[in-house]
Each structure stands twice: as structure tokens, then as C-alpha cells.
N, C-alpha and C positions, 0 to 999 in steps of 0.2 A: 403236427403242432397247430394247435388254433391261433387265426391269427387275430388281433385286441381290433385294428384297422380294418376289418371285414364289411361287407357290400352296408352290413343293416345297422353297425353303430355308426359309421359314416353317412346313413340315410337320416338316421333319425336323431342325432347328435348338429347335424347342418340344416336340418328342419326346422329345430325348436332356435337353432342363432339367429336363423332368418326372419323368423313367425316373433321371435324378441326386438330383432334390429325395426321392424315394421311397426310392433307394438311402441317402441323408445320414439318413433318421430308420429305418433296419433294417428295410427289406423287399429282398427279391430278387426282381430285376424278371427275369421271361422274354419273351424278345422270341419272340410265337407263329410270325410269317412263319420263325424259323431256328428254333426252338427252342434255343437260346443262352440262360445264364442268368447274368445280373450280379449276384455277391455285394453285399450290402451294405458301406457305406464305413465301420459302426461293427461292425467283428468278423468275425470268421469266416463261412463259409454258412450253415454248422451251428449259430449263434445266431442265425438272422435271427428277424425277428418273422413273418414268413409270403412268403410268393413272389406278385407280383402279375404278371397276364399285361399285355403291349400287346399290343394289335391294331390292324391299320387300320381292322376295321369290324366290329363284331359281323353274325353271321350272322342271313339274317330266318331259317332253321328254327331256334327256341328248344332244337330235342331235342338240338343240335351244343355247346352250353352244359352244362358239367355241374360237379357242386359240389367234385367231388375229382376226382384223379390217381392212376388205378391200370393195373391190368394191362390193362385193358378200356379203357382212353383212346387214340384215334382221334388223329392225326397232326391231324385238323382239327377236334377238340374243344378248345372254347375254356373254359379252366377257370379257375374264379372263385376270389379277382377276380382282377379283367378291368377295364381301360380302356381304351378309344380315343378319340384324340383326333382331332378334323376340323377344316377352317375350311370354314365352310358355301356362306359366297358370298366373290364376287370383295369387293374394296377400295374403299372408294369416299372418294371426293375430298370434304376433308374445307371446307378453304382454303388459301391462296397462304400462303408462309411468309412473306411481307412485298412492299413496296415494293421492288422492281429484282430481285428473286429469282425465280428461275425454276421453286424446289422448292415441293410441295406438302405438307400435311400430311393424311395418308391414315389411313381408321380401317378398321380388319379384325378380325371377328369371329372368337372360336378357341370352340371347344364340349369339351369334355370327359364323356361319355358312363362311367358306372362302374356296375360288379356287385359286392357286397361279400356276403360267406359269412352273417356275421349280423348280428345289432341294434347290438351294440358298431365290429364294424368296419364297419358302415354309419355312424355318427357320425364314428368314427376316420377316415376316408377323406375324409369331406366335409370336417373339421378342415384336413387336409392339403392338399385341392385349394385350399381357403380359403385356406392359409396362403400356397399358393404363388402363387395371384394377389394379395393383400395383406399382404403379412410387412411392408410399408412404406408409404409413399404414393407415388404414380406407378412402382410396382413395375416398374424395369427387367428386360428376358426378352434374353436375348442369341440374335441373329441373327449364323449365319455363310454367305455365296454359297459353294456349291457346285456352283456351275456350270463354272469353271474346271478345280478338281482336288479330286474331294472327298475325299481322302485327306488333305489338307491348305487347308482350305475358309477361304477369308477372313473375318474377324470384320468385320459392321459394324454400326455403330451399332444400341444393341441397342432395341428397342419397348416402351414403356411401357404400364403398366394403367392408360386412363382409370377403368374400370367394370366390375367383377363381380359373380358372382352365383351360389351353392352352393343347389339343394334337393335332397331326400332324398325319395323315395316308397315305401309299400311298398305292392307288388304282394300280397295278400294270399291272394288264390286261383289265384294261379301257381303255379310250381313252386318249389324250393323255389332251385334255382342263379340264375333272374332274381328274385326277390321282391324284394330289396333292390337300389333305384335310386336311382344321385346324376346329377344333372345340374348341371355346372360351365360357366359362360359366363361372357367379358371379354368387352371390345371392347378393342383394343391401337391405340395411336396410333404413327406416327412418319413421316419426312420424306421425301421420295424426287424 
């Protein structure tokens, strides 16, 4: 049986909430794989507060990382910030959603990985990642199957935040494009 909850509409279903929640408070998100860049939803491009990149993974050479965008940036330079977001491992069975029910209640962890340029928007970032796992309680993330047609991907019931968790490090004797690190982790509940 296929399952609606699988690794890649849960990648790319919490991509686009995220790449949205960042667009709604004026950043302009570029999506690295196209180099595509999403204006912000409050004004023009040319007011954003700054362009953040997604990536699916930061690269292990650190040199591919760099702090700006110039004449000298490399098609596969990833320029800060920078997020990517992963779900680490598989789902794991949480309990039976009751008596004569055949659904489970499954909990799946999501990681969020960020490079912020400096001290303020290293705060500012983690504010945000924060905001978007807890703006509420049991913070619903909407999940769409795209397995059908993803041009037009089915909404389903969307996953909840049991639990998260925002810290900030600074790499002090790095460079100067990774120094500043946020690591954002849920664990996301829902039924399947």
C-alpha cells in the first residue's frame, strides 16, 4: 500500500510552507537547484529584507559557501543564508488511533539546518524558524500527495507540532559565510 505521508510529499510539501512563512515576513527566497527567486508576499523584490537561499543540502566542501553574490559566484555556490531542510529518518509508529481503527498515529522528525550572514540575522532567523514550528499550539504544517499529479497535488490532512526546538551556534574560528548556525528540529505527529 502506498503511503499519502511518504519521505518526498512531506519534503516538498514543508519546503514550499517554509520558502511561504519566509516569503510572508520579506525575504526573497531563491530556490538554489533552479536559481528561481520568489519575491516577497509584503512588496516589491526591490523592498525585501534580504534573499534567503533553500537548498536540499548544504555541501560538505565549506569553500562552495560563500557570504555574498557577485560576478565571481559559481552556479554551485551556495550563498548565505542558506537553509535546508531534511527529515532525517523514516516515521515511526507512534499508536493505534483507537479501538476497531485500522490508522496509526505516526511521528516523523523534520530538521532544519540555517547560515545566517550575521549576529542579528542569526537571532532573526531562529525567531522565525521558532515562529514557524510554534506560532500556536499543535501547529498545524499542511501536507499535499504528490504522487498522482504534482501540478495539482492533493491536500491532506495536514501534521501537527508535537515538539520543537531552535539553537543558534557560533562557529567562531570558521569562516566567516558558515560562523553563524541555527539548528531547527520538530517532531510532527499525524494519522495514516
Amino acid at each position: 500500500m502506498a503511503r499519502s505521508y511518504n519521505t518526498n510529499n512531506m519534503l516538498v510539501s514543508l519546503t514550499l510552507d517554509l520558502a511561504q512563512h519566509l516569503r510572508d515576513h520579506g525575504y526573497a527566497v531563491r530556490w538554489h537547484a533552479t536559481g528561481d527567486v520568489d519575491p516577497p508576499t509584503t512588496g516589491p523584490l526591490s523592498s525585501a529584507r534580504g534573499e534567503i537561499t533553500l537548498v536540499p543540502s548544504f555541501p560538505a566542501n565549506p569553500a562552495l559557501i560563500v557570504g555574498l553574490r557577485d560576478e565571481n559566484t559559481r552556479a554551485d555556490n551556495v550563498v548565505v543564508p542558506a537553509l535546508a531542510l531534511c527529515l532525517p529518518d523514516a516515521p515511526k509508529r507512534k499508536a493505534i488511533a483507537g479501538l476497531g481503527h485500522r490508522e496509526w498515529e505516526w511521528l516523523r522528525e523534520v530538521h532544519v539546518d540555517a547560515l545566517a550572514v550575521d549576529e542579528f540575522q542569526h537571532r532573526e532567523l531562529a525567531d522565525l524558524l521558532h515562529d514557524w514550528f510554534e506560532s500556536e499550539a499543535n501547529k498545524p504544517l499542511p501536507i499535499s500527495d504528490y504522487g498522482a499529479d504534482s501540478s495539482t497535488p492533493t491536500p491532506l490532512e495536514p501534521v501537527r507540532v508535537d515538539v520543537s526546538a531552535v539553537t543558534r551556534n557560533e562557529q567562531i574560528h570558521e569562516v566567516e559565510a558558515i560562523r553563524y548556525q541555527i539548528r531547527a528540529m520538530a517532531v510532527l505527529s499525524y494519522y495514516e
